[in-house]
C-alpha positions in Angstrom: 12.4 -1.1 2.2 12.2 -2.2 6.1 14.8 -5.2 5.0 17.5 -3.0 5.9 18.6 -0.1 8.3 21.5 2.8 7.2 22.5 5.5 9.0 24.7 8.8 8.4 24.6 12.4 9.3 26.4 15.4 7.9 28.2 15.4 11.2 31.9 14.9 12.5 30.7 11.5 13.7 30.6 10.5 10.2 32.6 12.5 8.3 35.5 14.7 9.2 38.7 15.7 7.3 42.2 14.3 7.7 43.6 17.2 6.1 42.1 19.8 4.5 42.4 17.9 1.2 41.3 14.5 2.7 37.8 13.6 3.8 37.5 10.0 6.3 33.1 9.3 5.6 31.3 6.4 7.3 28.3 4.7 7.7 26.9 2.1 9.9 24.0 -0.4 8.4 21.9 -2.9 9.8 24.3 -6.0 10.3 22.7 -8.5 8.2 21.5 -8.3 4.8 24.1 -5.6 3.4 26.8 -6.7 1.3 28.3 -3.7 0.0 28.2 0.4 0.1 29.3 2.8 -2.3 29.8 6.6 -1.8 28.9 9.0 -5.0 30.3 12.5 -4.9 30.9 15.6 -6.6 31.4 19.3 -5.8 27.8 21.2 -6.1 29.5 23.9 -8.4 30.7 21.2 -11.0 27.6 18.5 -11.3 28.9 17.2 -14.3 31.8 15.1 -12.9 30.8 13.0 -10.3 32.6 9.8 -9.1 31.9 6.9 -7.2 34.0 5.0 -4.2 33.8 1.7 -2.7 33.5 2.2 1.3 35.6 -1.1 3.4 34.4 -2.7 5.9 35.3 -1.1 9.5 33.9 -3.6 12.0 30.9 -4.9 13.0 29.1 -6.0 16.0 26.0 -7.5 16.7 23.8 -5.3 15.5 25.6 -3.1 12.7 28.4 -3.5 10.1 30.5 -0.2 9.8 32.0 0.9 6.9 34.1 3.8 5.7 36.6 5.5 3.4 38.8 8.3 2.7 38.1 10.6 -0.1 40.7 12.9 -2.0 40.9 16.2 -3.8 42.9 18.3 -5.9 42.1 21.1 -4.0 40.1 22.2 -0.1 37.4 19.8 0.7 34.4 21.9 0.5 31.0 21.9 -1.5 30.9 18.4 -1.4 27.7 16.8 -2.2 27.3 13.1 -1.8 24.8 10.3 -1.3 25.5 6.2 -1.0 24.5 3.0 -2.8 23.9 0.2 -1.1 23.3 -3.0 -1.8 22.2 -5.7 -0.1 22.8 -8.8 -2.7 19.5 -8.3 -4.4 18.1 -4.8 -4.1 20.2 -1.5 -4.7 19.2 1.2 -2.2 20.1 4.7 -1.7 20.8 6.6 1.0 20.5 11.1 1.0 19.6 13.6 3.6 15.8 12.0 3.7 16.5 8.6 4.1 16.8 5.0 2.6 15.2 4.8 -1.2 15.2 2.9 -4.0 16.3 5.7 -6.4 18.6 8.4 -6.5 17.7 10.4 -3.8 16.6 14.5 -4.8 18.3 16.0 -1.6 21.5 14.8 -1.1 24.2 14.7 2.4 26.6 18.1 1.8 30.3 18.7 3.4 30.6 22.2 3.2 34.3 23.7 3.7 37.5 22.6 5.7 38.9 24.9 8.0 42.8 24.7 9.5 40.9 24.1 13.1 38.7 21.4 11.4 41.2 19.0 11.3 41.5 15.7 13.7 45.2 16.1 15.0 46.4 13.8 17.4 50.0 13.5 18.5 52.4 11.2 16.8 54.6 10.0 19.4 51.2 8.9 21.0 49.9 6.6 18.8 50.3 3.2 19.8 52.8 4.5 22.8 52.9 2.3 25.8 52.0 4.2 29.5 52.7 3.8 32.8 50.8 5.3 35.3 52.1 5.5 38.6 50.6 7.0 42.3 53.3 9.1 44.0 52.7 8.6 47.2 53.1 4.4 46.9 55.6 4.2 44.4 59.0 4.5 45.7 60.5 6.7 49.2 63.7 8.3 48.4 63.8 11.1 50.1 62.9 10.6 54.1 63.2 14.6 54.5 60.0 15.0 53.3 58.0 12.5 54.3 54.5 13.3 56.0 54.4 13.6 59.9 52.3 10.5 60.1 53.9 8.1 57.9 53.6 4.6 58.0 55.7 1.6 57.1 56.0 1.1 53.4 54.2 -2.4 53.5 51.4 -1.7 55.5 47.7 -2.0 54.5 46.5 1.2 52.6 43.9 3.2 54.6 42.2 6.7 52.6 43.7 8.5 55.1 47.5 7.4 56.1 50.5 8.5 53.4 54.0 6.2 52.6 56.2 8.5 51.7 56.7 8.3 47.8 58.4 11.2 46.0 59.2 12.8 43.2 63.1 11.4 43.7 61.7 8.2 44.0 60.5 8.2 41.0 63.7 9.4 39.7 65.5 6.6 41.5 63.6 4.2 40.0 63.5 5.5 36.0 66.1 2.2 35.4 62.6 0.1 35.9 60.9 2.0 33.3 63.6 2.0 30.6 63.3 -2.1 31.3 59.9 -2.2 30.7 60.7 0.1 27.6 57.9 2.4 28.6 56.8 5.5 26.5 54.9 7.8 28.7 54.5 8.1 32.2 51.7 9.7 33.7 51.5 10.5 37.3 48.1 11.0 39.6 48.3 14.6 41.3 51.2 16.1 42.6 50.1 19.5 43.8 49.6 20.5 46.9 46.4 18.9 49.1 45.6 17.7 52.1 45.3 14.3 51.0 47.2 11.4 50.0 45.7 11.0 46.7 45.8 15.0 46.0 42.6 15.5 44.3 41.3 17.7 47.0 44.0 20.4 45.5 44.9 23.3 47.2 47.7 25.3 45.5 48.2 24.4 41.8 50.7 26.5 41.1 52.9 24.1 43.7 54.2 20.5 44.4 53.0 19.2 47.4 56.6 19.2 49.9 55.8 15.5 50.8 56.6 14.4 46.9 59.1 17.7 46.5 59.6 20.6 44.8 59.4 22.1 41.3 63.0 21.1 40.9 62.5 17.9 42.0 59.3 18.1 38.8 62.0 19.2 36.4 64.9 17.1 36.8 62.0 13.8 36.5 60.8 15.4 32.9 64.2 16.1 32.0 65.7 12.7 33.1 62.5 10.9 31.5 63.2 12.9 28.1 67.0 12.0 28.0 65.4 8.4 28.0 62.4 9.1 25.4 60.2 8.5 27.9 57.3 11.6 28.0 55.7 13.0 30.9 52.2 14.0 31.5 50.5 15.0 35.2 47.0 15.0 36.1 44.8 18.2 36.4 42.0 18.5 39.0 40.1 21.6 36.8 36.4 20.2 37.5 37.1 20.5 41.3 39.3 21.8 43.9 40.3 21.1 47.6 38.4 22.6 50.3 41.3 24.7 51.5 41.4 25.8 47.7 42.2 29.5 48.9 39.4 31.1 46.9 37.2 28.4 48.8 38.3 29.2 52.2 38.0 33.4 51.2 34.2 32.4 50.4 33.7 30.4 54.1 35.8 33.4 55.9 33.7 36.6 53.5 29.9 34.4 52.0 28.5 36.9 49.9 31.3 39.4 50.8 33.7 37.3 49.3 35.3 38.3 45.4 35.3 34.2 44.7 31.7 33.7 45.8 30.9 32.9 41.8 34.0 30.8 41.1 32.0 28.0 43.0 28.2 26.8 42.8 27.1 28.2 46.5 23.3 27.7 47.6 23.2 30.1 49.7 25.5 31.7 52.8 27.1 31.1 55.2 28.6 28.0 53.6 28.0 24.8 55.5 29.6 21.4 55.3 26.9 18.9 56.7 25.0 18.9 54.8 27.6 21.0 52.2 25.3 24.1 50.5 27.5 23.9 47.5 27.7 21.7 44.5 31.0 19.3 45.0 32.0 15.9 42.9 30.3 13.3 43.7 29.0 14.5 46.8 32.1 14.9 48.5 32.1 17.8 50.4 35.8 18.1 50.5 35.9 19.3 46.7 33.8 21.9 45.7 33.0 22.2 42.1 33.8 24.7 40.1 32.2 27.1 37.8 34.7 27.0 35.0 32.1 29.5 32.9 33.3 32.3 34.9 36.0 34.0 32.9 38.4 34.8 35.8 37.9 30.8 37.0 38.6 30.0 33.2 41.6 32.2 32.9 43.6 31.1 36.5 43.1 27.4 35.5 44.6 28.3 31.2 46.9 29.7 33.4 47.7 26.6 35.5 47.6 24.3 32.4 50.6 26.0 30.8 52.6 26.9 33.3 53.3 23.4 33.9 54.4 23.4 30.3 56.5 26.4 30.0 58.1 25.9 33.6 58.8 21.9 33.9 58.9 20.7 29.9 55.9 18.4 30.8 54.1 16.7 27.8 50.1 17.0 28.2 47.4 16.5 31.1 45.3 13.8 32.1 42.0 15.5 33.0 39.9 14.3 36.3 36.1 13.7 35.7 36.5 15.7 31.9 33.0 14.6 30.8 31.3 17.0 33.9 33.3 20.1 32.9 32.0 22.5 30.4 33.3 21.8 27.3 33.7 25.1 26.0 36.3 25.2 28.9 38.2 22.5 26.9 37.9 23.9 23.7 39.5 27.1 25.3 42.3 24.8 27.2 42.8 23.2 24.1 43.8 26.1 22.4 46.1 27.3 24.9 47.9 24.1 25.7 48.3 23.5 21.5 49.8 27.2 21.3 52.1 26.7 24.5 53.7 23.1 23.0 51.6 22.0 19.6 52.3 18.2 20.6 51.2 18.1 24.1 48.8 15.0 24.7 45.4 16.0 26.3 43.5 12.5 27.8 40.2 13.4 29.2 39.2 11.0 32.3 35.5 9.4 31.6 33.8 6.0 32.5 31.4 5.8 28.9 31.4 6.8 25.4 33.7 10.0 24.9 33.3 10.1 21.5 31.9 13.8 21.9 35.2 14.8 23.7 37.4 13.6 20.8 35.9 16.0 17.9 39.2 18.0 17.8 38.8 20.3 19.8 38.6 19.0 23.0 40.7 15.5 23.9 43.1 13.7 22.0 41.8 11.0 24.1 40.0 9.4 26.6 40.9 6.7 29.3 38.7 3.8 27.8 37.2 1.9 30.8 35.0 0.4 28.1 37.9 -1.4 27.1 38.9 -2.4 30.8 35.1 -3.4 31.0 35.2 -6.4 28.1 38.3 -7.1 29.0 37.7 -7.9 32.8 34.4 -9.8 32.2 35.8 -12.1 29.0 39.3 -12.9 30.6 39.5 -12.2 34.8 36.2 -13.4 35.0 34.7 -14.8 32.6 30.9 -13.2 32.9 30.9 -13.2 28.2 31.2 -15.6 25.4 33.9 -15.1 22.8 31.1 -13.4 20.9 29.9 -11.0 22.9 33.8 -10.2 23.4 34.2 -9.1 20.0 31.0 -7.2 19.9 32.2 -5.0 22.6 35.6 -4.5 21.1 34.1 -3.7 17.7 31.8 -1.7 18.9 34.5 0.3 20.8 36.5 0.5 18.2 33.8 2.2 15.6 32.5 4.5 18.5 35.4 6.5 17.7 37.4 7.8 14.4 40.2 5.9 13.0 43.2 8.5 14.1 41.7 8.2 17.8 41.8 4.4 18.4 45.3 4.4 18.0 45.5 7.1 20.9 42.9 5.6 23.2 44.0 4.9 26.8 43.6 1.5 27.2 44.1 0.1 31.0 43.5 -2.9 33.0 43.1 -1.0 35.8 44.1 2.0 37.7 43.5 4.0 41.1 39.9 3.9 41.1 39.7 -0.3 40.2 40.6 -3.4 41.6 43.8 -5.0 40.9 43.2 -7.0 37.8 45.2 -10.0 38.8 42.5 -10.0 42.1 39.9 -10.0 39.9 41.7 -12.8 38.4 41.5 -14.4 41.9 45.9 -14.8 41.6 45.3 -16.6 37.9 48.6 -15.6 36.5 47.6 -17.6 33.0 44.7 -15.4 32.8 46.0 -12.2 33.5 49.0 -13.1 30.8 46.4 -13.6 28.4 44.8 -10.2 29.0 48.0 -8.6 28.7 48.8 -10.2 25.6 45.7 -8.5 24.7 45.8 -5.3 25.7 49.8 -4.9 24.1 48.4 -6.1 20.6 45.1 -4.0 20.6 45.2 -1.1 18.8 45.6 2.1 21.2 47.8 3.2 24.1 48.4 0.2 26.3 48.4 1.8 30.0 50.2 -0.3 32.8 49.2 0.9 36.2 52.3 0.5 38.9 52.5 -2.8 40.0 50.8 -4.5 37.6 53.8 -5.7 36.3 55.1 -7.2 39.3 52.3 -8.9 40.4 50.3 -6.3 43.0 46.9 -7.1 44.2 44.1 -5.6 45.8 40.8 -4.9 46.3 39.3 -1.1 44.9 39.9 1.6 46.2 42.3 2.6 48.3 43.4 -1.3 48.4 44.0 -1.1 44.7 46.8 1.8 46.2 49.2 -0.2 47.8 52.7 0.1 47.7 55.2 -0.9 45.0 56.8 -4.0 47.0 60.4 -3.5 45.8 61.5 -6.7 47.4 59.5 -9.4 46.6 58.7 -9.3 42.8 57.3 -11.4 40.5 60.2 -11.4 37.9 58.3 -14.2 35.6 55.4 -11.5 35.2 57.9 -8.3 34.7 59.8 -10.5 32.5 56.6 -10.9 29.8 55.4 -7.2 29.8 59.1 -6.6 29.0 58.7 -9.3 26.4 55.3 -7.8 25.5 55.6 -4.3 25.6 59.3 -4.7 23.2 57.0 -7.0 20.6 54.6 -4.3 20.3 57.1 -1.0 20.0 58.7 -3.3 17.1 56.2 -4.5 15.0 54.4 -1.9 13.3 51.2 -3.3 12.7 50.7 -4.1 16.3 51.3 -0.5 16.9 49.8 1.2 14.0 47.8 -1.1 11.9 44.3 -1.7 11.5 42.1 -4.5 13.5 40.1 -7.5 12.1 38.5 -10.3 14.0 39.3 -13.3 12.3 38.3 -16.1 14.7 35.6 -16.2 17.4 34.1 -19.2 18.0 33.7 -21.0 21.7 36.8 -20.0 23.9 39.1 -18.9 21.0 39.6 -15.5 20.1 41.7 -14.2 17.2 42.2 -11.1 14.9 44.7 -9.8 12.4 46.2 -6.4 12.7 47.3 -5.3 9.3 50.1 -1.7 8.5 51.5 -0.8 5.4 51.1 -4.7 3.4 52.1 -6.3 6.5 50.1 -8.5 9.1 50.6 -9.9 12.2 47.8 -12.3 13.8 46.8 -12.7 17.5 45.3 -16.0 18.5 44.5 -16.6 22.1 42.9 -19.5 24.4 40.8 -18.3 26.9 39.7 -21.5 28.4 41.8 -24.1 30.6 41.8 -26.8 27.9 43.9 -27.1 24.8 42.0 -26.3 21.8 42.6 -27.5 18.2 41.8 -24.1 15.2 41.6 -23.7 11.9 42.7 -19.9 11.3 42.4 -18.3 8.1 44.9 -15.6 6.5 45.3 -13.0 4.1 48.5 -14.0 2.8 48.4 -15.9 -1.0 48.9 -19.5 -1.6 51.0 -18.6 -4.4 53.6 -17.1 -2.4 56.8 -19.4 -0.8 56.2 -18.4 2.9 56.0 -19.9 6.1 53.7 -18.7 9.2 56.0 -17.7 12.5 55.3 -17.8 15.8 57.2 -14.5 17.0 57.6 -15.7 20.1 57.7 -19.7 19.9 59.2 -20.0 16.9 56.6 -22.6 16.0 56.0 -22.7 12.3 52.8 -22.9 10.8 52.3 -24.3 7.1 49.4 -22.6 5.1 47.3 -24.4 3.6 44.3 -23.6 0.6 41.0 -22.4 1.6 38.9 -24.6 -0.1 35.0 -24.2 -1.5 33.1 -25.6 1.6 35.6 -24.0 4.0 33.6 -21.3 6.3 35.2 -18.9 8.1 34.4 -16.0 11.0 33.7 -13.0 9.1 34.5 -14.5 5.7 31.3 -12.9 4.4 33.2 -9.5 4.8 36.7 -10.6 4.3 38.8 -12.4 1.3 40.8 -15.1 2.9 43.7 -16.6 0.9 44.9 -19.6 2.7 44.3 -20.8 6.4 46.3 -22.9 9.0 45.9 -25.4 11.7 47.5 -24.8 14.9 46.4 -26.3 18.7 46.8 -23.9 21.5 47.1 -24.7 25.2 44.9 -23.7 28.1 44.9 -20.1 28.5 48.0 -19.8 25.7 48.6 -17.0 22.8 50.3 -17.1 19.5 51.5 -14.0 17.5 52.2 -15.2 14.6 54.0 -13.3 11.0 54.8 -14.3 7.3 58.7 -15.5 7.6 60.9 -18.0 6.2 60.5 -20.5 3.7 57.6 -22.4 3.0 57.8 -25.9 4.2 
């Protein structure tokens, strides 16, 4: 009984409904030992028809091996009682409410009813939609009317205090760039009014700041973006405000006097800056927290959300610092910003797990700077083994349910990091090969401005410089146009599941499967050429050749044979294999096409 470990809970972590007909289950058990898991089930008002499913295999890292499945019924989901088998090659075990056992366990795991709100939604058009994220201020200066009074030239070194100019018409000006890149959603860092030149210290959310424009300025960039199927989304400060926030400044000018004294966490009165007497983010005394359980707090900021809906068309929110907000706020903002446009996107800011964000009734996603994490240390600077890559990325990927890994904001970096090609220290190769990751990863691929034409810099605010219009690295724009195209065209790489086929030494590679059809990533993440043996899903029997979709190379499959041992092959069926060698720091994708040889 101690040779193997299972875990499940009655809880949306491990089963939630699709629909209110469809019920997604898993289970995570102790990585080695277990060879297969079974799910018996049966409504408690009719024991005598029970049946029995066979869970798949999810992922695994190095310490579990996930699997799940998706149950159907005539009818609601509800009165479900269920328990698993499973075995381990030998021994049969069972898993109920108790625990692990070697019979058919008395009390048994029970899904009771599904509710219209109890379903995962997510939007669509999101899933597997390529972002750009872009800070106003440093992105393009059309308009010198409205530049700040203390404006500097447009190539000078980025300070936290000094401001270039970009605007809202900029961004207009410059929408040609995005169509090239063949972006789907652009996201932009504040744009209401503050003090600062990052505008997260807002003061006056129901306005855009005059140095980026004006809400007409806001409206003819959504509407221009959406004549290009490009969607919109802005980032709300609802954690925080500015410390000119006007219900702020009524509490410095009235303390206890004051009718905002309880929208804010205040100590005690008069309020003082050094040291500040209120709670603020992160210690910084220029944004005082707010106390979004206060219903008239709650209300002006439902308030805020939509408005920017109803008056400017925009498509969703990017939400600072989500995970220290109360999340019955967010359940609440949900609500409202579903009922004021039903396929907004909401993307909740965190640095960690957000898995309990992304329940349904909080996020459709999370930015997922545990992705930006493996992805740094395996290819900028390679700090992990091919190994402990794929841990990390199969662990992220079964942190989270199925319909949200194709939503998850996946970046390379943004405002608040260093410029990944610096962390590359200027290794174009290796930054290529990242990108080629992050495009065929299941998710939302985010590319923040500049990335693509080869913008460095240290963190913060180096990692804010401006866009340099003049002096581009076309070779680098060229492939995350080539990139970014490949992935909005092949289905799989946009929708389909994620296996890790090959992981051994420097060599990474996975298969991402949609609908029968399978595309496979192979990359080289060493400055060597490498000779690999890949295996593949396809049959023998078929006439097909192996395509590299963007070399052209072809690739003859060949039989797996008895003694032939393969990465994961334990959990996986492999039908046929192929040699290919790969150059330093080089990628293949690679399809079924053509003729065999």
């Amino acid at each position: 009984m101690n040779s193997i470990i299972a875990l499940h809970q009655s809880a949306r972590e491990y089963i939630y409904p699709v629909d209110r007909k469809r019920l997604r289950v898993r289970i995570k058990c102790s990585r080695e030992g277990v060879r297969s898991c079974k799910i018996t089930y049966w409504n408690r008002f009719n024991e005598a028809i029970k049946e029995c499913s066979e869970l798949k295999y999810a992922g695994r890292d190095n310490e579990w091996v996930y699997f799940d499945c998706e149950l159907s019924f005539e009818e609601t989901a509800r009165y479900i009682k269920y328990y698993f088998i499973i075995h381990d090659g030998t021994d049969t075990y069972y898993l109920g409410r108790d625990g692990l056992s070697l019979k058919v366990p008395k009390y048994c795991f029970e899904y009771l009813y599904t509710n219209e709100r109890d379903i995962l939604t997510v939007p669509e058009w999101a899933k597997g939609s390529v972002l750009y994220q872009i800070f106003p201020d440093r992105f393009f200066n059309q308009d010198k009317n409205n530049d700040p009074q203390n404006v500097v030239p447009w190539h000078n070194k980025p300070t936290r205090e000094n401001f270039f100019g970009g605007d809202l018409k900029g961004i207009i000006a410059k929408l040609d760039h995005l169509n090239y890149l063949n972006i789907d959603v652009l996201y932009l860092t504040p744009i209401f009014k503050a003090p600062s030149n990052h505008k997260y210290d807002t003061e006056d959310y129901f306005s855009v700041d005059p140095s980026f424009g004006d809400i007409d300025d806001l409206k003819e960039l959504v509407q221009k973006c959406h004549e290009r199927n490009i969607k919109v989304i802005l980032d709300g400060v609802f954690n925080h405000s500015g410390y000119y926030f006007p219900p702020f400044q009524d509490v410095i000018q009235k303390g206890e006097a004051s009718k905002y004294k309880e929208w804010f966490y205040i100590e005690s009165f008069p309020v003082r800056m050094d040291p500040p007497n209120y709670e603020c983010v992160g210690y910084y005394k220029w944004m005082p927290k707010l106390r979004l359980g206060n219903p008239d707090v709650r209300k002006y900021f439902l308030d805020v959300g939509t408005y920017w809906i109803e008056k400017a068309d925009i498509d969703g929110w990017r939400l600072d610092v989500a995970d220290e907000a109360d999340f019955t706020f967010w359940q609440e903002f949900r609500r409202a910003i579903k009922s004021a446009k039903q396929n907004a996107l909401l993307i909740g800011e965190t640095w960690k797990n957000g898995s309990d964000m992304l329940r349904g009734d909080q996020m459709d996603s999370v930015m997922n700077y545990l992705f930006r994490d493996a992805v740094v240390d395996y290819f900028a600077t390679g700090e992990i083994c091919t190994s402990e890559f794929d841990h990390l990325v199969q662990r992220i990927l079964c942190y989270y349910p199925a319909e949200i890994t194709h939503v998850l904001y996946n970046p390379l970096g943004s405002h608040d990091t260093q410029r990944f090609l610096s962390l590359c220290n200027g290794n174009l190769s290796k930054m290529r090969l990242a990108i080629a990751f992050q495009m065929t990863f299941p998710g939302i691929p985010a590319v923040y401005y500049g990335d693509e034409t080869g913008t460095e810099g240290d963190n913060d605010p180096d990692c804010r410089r401006t866009l340099n219009w003049e002096n581009m690295n076309l070779s680098l724009l060229e492939f995350y146009r080539t990139m970014i195209t490949l992935r909005k065209s092949d289905l799989p790489l946009r929708y389909g599941d994620f296996r890790s086929i090959y992981c051994d030494n420097d060599a990474y590679g996975f298969a991402r499967s949609f609908n029968g059809e399978t595309t496979y990533v192979i990359l080289n993440n060493c400055n060597k050429e490498i000779a690999l043996t890949i295996p593949c899903f396809e049959d023998m029997t078929e006439e097909f050749g192996l395509v590299g979709v963007l070399s052209n190379n072809i690739y003859q499959p060949e039989k797996v044979l008895a003694e032939d041992v393969f990465f994961n092959s334990d959990i996986y069926d492999y039908c046929s294999k192929f040699n290919m060698i790969l150059p330093a720091y080089h990628f293949e994708i690679i399809k079924k096409g053509g003729k065999s040889l």
